[in-house]
Backbone as CSV, one residue per row, in Angstrom:
resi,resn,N_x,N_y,N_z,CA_x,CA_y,CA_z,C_x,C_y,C_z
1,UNK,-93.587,10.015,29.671,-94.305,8.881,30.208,-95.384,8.403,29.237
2,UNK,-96.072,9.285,28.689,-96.854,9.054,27.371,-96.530,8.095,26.295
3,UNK,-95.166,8.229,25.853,-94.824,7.919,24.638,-94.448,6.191,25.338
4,UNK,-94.126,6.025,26.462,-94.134,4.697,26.878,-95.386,3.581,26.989
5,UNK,-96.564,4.428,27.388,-97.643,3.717,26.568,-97.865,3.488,25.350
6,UNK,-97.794,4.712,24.535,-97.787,4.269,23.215,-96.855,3.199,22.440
7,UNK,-95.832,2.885,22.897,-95.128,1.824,23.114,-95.569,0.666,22.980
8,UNK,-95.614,0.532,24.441,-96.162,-0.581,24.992,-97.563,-1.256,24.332
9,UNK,-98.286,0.037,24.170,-99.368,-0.897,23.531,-99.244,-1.463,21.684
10,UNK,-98.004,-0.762,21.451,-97.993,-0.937,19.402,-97.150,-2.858,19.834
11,UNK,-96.100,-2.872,21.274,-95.818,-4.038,21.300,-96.867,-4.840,21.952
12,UNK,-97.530,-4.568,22.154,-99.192,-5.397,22.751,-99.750,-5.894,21.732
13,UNK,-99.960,-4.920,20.565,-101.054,-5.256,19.401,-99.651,-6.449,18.748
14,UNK,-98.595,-6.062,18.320,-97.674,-6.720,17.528,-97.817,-8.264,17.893
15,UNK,-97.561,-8.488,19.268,-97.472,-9.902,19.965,-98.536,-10.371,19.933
16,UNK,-99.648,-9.765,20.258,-100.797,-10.079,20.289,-101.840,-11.021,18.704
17,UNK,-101.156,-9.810,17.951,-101.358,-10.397,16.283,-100.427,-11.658,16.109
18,UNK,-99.390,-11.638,16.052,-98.401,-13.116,16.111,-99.181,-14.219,16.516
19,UNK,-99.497,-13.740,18.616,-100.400,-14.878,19.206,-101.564,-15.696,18.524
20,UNK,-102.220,-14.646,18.005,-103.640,-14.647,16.779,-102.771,-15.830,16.195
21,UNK,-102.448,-15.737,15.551,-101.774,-16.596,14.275,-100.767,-17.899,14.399
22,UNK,-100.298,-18.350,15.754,-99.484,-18.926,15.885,-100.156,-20.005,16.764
23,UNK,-101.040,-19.497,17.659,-101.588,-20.539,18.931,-102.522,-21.627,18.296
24,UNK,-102.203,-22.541,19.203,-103.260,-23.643,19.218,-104.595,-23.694,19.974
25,UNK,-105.624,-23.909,19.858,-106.489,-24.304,21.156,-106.864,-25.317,21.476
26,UNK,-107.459,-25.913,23.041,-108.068,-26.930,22.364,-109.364,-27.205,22.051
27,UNK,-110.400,-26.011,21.591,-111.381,-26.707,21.313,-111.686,-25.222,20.018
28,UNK,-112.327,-25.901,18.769,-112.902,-24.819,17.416,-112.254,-25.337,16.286
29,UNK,-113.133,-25.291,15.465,-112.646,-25.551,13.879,-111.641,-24.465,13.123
30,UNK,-112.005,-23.327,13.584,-110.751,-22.350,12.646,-110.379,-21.431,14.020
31,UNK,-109.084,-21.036,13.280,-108.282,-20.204,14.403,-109.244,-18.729,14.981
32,UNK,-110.202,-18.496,14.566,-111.178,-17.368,15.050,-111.629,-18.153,16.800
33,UNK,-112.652,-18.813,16.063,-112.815,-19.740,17.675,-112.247,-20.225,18.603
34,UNK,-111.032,-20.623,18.082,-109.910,-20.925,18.680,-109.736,-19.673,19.709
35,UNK,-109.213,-18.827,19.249,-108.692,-17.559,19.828,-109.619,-17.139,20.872
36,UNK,-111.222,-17.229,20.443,-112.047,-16.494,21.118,-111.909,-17.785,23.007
37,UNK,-111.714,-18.873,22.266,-112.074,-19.900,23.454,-111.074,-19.620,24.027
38,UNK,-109.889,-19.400,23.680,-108.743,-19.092,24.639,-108.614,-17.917,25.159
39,UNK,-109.317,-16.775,24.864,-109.946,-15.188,25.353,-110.495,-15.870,26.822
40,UNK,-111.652,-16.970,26.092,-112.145,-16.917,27.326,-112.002,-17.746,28.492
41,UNK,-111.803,-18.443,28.326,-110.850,-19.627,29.223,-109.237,-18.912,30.073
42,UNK,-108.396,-18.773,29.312,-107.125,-18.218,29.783,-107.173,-17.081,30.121
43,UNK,-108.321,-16.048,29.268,-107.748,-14.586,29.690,-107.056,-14.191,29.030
44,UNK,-105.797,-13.080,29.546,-104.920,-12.783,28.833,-103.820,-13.230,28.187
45,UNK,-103.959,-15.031,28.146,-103.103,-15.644,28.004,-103.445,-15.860,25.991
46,UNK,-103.757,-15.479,25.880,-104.148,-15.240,24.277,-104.112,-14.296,23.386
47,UNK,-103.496,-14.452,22.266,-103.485,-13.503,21.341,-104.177,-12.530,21.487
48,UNK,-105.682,-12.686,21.143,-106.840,-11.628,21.034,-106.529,-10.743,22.276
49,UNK,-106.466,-11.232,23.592,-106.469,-10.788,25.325,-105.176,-10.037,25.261
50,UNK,-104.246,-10.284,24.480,-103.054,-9.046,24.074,-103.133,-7.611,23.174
51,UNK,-103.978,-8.423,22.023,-104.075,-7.412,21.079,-105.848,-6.051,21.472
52,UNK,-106.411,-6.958,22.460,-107.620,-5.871,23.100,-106.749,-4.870,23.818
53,UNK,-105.858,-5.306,24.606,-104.735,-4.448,26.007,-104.002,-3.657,25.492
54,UNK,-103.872,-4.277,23.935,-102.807,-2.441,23.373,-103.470,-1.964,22.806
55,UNK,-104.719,-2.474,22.585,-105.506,-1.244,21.673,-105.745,-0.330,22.958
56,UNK,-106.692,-0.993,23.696,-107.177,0.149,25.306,-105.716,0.812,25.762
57,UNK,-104.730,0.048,25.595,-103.300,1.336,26.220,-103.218,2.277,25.121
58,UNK,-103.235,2.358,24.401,-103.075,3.058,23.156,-103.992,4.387,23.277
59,UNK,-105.532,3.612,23.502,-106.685,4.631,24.053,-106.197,5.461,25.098
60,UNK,-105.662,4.745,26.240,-105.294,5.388,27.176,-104.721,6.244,27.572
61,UNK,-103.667,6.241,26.310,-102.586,6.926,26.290,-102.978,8.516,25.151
62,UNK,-103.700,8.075,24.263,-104.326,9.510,23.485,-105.407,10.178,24.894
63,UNK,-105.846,9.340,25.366,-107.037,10.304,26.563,-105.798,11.036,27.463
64,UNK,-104.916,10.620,27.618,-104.401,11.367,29.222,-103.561,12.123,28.098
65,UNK,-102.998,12.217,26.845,-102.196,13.228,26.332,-103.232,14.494,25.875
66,UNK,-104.585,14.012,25.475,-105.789,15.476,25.324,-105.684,16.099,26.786
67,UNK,-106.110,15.079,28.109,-106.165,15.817,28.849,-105.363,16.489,29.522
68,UNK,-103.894,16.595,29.249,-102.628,16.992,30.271,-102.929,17.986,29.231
């Protein structure tokens, strides 16, 4: 069950980095701001809001494999 987080979150960060790089927004001069306005507006509907969720699954997934 472990190794399915770890998974999940390397395809979190992957999509997530793509998202980074591919999306539009509509409001910022370079794709940094961009990203951040769509963090915060959409949520997880953004690159960055993908690539935070596999880093923390990733976390998640080294904490519950120390502790089992």
């Amino acid at each position: 069950m472990l190794i399915v987080l770890f998974i999940f979150g390397a395809v979190l960060i992957v999509w997530g980095i793509y998202r980074m790089k591919t999306d539009d927004g509509l409001f910022g001069k370079n794709q940094k701001s961009k990203n951040i306005f769509n963090l915060l507006i959409m949520g997880e509907a953004s690159g960055l809001g993908q690539f935070l969720s596999g880093i923390l699954c990733i976390i998640i997934g080294i904490t519950a494999f120390i502790l089992k």
